[in-house]
C-alpha positions in Angstrom: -9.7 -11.6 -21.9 -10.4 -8.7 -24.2 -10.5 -5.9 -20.7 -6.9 -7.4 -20.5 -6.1 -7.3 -23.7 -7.0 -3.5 -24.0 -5.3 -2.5 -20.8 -2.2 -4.3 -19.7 0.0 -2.6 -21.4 2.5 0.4 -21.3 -0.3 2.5 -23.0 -2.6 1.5 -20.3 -0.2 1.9 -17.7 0.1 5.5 -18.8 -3.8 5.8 -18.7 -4.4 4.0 -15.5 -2.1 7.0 -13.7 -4.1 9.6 -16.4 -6.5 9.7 -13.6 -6.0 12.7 -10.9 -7.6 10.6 -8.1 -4.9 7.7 -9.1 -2.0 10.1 -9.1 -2.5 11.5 -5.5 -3.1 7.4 -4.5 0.2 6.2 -6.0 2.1 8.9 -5.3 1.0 8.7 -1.6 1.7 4.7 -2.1 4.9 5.3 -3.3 5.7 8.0 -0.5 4.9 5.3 2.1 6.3 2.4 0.8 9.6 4.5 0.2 9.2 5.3 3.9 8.5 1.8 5.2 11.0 0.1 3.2 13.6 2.6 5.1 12.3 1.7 8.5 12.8 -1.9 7.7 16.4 -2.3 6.5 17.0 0.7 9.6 15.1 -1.9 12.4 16.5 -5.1 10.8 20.6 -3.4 11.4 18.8 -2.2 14.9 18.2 -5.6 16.0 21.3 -6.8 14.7 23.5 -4.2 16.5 21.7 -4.9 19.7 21.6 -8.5 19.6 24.2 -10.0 17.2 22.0 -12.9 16.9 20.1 -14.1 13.4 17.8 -15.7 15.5 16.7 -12.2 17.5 16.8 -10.5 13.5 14.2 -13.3 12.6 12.0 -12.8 15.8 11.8 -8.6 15.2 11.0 -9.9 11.6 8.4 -12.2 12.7 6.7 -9.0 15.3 6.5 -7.4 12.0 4.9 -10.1 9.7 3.5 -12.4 12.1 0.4 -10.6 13.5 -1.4 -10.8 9.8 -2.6 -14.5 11.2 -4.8 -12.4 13.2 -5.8 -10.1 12.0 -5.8 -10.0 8.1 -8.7 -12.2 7.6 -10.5 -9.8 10.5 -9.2 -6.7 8.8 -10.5 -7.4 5.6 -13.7 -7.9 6.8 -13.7 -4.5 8.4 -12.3 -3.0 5.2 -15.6 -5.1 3.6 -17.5 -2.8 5.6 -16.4 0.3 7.1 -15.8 3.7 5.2 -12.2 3.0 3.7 -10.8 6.3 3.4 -11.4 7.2 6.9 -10.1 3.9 8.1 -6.8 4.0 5.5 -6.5 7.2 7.1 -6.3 6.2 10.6 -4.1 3.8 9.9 -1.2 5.6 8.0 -1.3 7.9 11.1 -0.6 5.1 13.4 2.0 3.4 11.5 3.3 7.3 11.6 3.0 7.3 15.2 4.8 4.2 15.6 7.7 5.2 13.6 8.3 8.5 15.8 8.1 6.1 19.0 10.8 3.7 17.5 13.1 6.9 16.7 13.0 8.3 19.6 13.0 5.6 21.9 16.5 4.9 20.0 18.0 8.5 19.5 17.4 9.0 23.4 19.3 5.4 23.9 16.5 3.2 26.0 15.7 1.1 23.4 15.9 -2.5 24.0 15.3 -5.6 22.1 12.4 -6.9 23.3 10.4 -3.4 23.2 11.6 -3.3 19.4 9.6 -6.8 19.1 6.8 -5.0 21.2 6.8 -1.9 18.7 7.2 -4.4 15.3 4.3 -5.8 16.4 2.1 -3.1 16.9 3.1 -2.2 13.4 2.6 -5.2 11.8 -1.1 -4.7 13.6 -2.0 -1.8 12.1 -0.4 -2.8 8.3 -2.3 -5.8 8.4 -5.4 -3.3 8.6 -4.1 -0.8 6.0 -3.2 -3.3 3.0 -6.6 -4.8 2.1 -8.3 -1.0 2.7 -6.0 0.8 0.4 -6.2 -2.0 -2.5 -10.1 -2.3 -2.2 -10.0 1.9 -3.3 -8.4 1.2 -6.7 -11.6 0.0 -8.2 -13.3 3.5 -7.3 -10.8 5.4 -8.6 -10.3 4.9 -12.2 -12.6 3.0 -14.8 -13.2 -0.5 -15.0 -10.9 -0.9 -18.2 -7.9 0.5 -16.7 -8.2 -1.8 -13.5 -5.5 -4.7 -14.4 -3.1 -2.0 -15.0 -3.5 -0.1 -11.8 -3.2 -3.4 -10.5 0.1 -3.9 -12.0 0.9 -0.1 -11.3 0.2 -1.2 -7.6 2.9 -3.7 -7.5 5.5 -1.6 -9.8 5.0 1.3 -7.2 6.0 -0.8 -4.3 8.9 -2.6 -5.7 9.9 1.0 -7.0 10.0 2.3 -3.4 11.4 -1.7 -2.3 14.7 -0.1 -4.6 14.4 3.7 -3.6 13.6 3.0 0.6 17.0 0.8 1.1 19.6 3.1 -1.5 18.4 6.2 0.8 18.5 4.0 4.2 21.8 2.8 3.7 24.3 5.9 3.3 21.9 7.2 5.9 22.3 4.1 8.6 26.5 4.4 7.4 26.5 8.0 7.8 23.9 9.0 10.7 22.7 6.0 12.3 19.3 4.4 12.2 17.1 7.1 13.7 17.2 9.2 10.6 16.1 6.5 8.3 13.7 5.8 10.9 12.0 9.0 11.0 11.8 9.3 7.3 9.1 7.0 7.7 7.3 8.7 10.1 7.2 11.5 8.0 6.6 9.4 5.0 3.1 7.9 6.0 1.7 11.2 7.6 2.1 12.2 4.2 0.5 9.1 2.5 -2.3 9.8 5.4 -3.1 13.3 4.2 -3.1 12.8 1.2 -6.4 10.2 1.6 -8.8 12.8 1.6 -8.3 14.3 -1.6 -9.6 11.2 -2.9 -13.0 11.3 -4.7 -13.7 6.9 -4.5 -17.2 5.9 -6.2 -19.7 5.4 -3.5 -19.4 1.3 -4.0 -15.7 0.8 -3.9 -15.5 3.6 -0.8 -17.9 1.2 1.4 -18.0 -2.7 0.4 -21.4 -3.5 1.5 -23.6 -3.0 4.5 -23.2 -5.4 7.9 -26.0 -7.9 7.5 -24.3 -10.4 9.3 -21.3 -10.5 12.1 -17.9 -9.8 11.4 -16.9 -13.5 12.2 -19.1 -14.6 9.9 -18.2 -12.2 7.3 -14.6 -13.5 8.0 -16.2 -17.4 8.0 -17.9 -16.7 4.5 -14.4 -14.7 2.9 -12.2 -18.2 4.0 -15.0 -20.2 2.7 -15.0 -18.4 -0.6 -11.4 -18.4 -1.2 -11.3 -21.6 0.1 -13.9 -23.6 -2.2 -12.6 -21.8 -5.3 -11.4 -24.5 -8.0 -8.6 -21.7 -8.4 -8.0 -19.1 -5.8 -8.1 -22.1 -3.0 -4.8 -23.9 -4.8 -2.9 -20.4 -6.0 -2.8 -18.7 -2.9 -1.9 -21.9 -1.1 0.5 -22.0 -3.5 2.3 -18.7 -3.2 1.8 -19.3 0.9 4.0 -22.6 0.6 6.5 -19.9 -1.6 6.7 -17.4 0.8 7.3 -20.1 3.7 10.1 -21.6 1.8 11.8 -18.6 0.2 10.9 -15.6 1.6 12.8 -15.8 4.5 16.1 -14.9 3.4 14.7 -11.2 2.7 13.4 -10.8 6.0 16.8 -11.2 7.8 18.8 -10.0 5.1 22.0 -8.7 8.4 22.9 -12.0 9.0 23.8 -13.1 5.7 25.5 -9.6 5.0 27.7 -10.1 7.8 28.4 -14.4 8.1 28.2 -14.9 4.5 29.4 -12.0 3.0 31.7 -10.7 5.9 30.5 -6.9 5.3 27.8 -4.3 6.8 25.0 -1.7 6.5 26.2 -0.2 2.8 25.7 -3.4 1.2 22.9 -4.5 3.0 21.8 -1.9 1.2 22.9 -2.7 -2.0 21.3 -6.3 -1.8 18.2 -4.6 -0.8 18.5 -2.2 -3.9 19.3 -5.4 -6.4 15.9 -7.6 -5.1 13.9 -3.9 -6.0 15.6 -3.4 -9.0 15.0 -6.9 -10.1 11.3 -7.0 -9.0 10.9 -3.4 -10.5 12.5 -5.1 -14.1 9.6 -8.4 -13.8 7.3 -6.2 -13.2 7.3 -4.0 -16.0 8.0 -7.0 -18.4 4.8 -8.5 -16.5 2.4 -5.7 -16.9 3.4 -5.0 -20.6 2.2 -8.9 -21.7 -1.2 -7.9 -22.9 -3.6 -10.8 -22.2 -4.6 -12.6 -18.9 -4.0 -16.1 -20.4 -0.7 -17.6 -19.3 -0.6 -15.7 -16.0 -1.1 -19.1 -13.8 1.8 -20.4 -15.8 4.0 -17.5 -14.6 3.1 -17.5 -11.2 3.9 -21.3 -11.1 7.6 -21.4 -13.2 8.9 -17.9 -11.4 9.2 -20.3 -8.2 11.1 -22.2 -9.5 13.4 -19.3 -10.6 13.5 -17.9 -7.2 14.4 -21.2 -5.4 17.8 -22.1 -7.4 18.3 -17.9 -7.3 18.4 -18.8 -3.3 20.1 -21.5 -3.3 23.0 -19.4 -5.6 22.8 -16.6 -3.2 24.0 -18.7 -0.1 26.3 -20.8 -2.7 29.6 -18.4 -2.6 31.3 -15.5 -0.6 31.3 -13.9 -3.7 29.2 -10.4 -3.5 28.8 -9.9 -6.9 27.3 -13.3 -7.3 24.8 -12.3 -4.5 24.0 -9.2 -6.0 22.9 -11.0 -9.1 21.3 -13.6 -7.3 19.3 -10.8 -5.4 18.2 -9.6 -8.6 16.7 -12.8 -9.9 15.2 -13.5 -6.6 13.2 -9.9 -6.9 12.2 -10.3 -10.2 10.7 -13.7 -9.7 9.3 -13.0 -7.0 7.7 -9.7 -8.4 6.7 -12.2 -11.1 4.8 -14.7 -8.7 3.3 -11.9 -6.6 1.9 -9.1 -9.6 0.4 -12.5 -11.2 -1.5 -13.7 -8.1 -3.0 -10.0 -7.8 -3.9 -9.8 -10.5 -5.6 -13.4 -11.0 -6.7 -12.9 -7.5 -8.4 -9.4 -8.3 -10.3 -10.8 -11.7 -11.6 -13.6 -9.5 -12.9 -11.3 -6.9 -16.6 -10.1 -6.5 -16.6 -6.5 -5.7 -18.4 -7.3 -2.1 -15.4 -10.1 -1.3 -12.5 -7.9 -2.7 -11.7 -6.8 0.6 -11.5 -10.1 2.6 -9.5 -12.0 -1.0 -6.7 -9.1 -0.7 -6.5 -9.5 3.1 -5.6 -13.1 2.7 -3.1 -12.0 -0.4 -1.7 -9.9 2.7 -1.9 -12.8 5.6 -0.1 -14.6 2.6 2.5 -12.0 2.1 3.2 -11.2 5.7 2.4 -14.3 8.0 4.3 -16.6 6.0 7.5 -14.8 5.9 7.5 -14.1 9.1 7.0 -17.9 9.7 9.9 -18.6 7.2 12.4 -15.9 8.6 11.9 -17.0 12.2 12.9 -20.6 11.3 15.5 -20.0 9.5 16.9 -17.4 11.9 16.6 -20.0 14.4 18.4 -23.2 12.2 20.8 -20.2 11.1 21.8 -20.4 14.8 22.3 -23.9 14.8 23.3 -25.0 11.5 24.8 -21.8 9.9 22.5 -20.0 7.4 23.8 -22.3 4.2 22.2 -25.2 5.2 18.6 -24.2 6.2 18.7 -22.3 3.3 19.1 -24.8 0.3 17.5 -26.7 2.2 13.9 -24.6 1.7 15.5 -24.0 -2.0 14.8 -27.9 -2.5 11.7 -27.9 -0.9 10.1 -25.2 -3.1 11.4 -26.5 -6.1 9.1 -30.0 -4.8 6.5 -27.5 -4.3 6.8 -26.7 -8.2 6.5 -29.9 -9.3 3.2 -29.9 -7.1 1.9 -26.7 -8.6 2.7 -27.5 -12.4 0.0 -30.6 -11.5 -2.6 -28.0 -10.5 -1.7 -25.1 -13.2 -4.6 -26.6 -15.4 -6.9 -26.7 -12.8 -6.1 -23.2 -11.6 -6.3 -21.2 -14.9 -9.1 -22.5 -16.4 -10.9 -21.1 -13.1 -9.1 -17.1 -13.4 -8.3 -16.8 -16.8 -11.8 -16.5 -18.1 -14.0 -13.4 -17.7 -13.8 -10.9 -14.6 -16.9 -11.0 -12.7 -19.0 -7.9 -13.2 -17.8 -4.6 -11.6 -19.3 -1.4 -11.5 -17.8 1.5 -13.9 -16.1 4.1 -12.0 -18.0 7.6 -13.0 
């Protein structure tokens, strides 16, 4: 409680990115994210131009997310044991490599639906790889004290580049087309990849621990962990259940633009903008409380938030209405997901770190993918209005359910950290 105390914040967000090895791994976050975030809002207009169909939107969503089921829980394993730099770099080069494919495959005009699916899932592969290697490094990069901070810094640098990526893709997409935006990511996570070694990660954060037993059973005993926790078992099924339920509406964000709000790629961009602004807005207010205690009670109330912020957005034809809506969805959202990091991270034994943030990314990827893909398939049906408040009712039952665990849940991660080793 005191560590969080001390360094949560502004003052220790300022020292968490003090650090020279920090500075080169945000900035290289940042440039990817940026990147990525371009290459989403450009593959999601793809789909839509080629297909016209929400549902075909939900399943390129869905290539993207899905594969995280896999492999996440394998992936952190691996990340558990394998040299992480080497393998974060090999991984930003592929994602890289697929971004060029997707580019050119379009500029040159063979591109067809189901070999975008192909490609989004060969993407969503590989990121299911590089999200729990990249987060493991932060604890070898900068002291112990500053660690909830570059958590929080983690989270404010992605939502940063969730604003930048789709106010740079969408006069592009107007202007240009989607290949442009597209290739910005390419270019974006070859950077991000050579920028990994310059890093000088401790010796215990670079490498989890040695492979005394199989990489199923390291996945078995990660599951198992998570799983039997009085508190990380409940929270992340929590913020799955979230994700399922709300979490769709950003993946498929076309459809709505154009049935709901009868206009195109500009303000797709603009909504895009207002859930990073928002989420960028939580997220400082977040990271600047000061104390650990009362983060389960955020990360339980912000869904609530974010389900009658959905149900608003799909209310009215009214674009200013969604833009405010999209707001308040970011923020809580940001809210939900910066305090399951960081309860998450304090919960987490150095040697498990790897395999508890690989589930935070099966959580943040499967389950929107799972949540888009149905409700790009009732959209088709039913309209998107319906399906929509709908999931908005569900997750507000899904509240009432968490408020009866919140007890449970913080007095298991708001107590002390388990022991990590000082950066030196």
């Amino acid at each position: 409680m005191a560590l969080w105390g001390r360094s949560a914040g502004g003052g220790a967000l300022a020292r968490a990115l003090s650090h020279r090895d920090s500075r080169i791994f945000f900035g290289g976050s940042f440039t990817a994210w940026t990147g990525l975030w371009m290459q989403r809002i450009a593959v999601a207009w793809l789909a839509w131009e080629l297909t016209g169909s929400a549902l075909w939107v939900g399943l390129v969503a869905f290539a993207d997310l899905a594969p995280a089921v896999i492999f996440s829980p394998i992936a952190g394993a691996v990340a558990d044991r394998a040299d992480r730099v080497r393998l974060a770099t090999l991984t930003q080069s592929l994602t890289a490599l697929q971004a060029t494919i997707v580019a050119t495959l379009t500029w040159a005009g063979v591109m067809q639906i189901e070999l975008l699916i192909a490609l989004e899932f060969c993407a969503g592969t590989v990121a299911s790889f590089t999200q729990p290697t990249r987060q493991s490094l932060l604890p070898g990069l900068i002291p112990l004290s500053d660690l909830p901070a570059a958590v929080a810094a983690n989270s404010l640098c992605f939502n940063l580049a969730r604003f930048i990526g789709p106010a740079l893709a969408g006069p592009i997409i107007a202007v240009a087309g989607v290949v442009p935006a597209i290739a910005c990511n390419a270019i974006a996570f070859t950077i991000a990849a050579a920028t990994m070694p310059l890093l000088n990660v401790a010796p215990a954060a670079r490498r989890g621990h040695p492979a005394t037993a199989s990489l199923f059973a390291d996945v078995r005993e990660g599951l198992t962990y998570a799983w039997r926790h009085p508190g990380l078992g409940p929270l992340l099924l929590y913020a799955a259940l979230t994700c399922l339920f709300l979490r769709g509406v950003q993946e498929i964000l076309p459809p709505f633009v154009d049935r709901v709000f009868g206009r195109g790629a500009q303000s797709l961009a603009m909504l895009t903008a207002c859930f990073g602004i928002g989420a960028l807005l939580a997220g400082l207010v977040v990271a600047g409380r000061g104390r650990l205690e009362g983060t389960t009670r955020l990360a339980i109330w912000s869904v609530g938030v974010q389900a009658v912020a959905t149900a608003g957005f799909v209310a009215t034809s009214w674009f200013p209405f969604g833009l405010l809506c999209a707001a308040l969805i970011g923020a809580s959202a940001s809210t939900q997901g910066i305090s399951v990091q960081v309860l998450a991270q304090s919960a987490s034994t150095p040697e498990m770190r790897g395999r508890i943030l690989s589930l935070w990314g099966l959580i943040t990827r499967a389950f929107p993918a799972l949540g888009a893909l149905s409700l790009g398939a009732s959209g088709e049906a039913f309209g998107l209005r319906l399906p929509t408040l709908a999931a908005s009712l569900l997750a507000l039952g899904l509240m009432v359910w968490g408020l009866g665990k919140q007890k449970q849940i913080a007095a298991a991660l708001e107590g002390p950290a388990p022991p990590l080793r000082e950066h030196g």
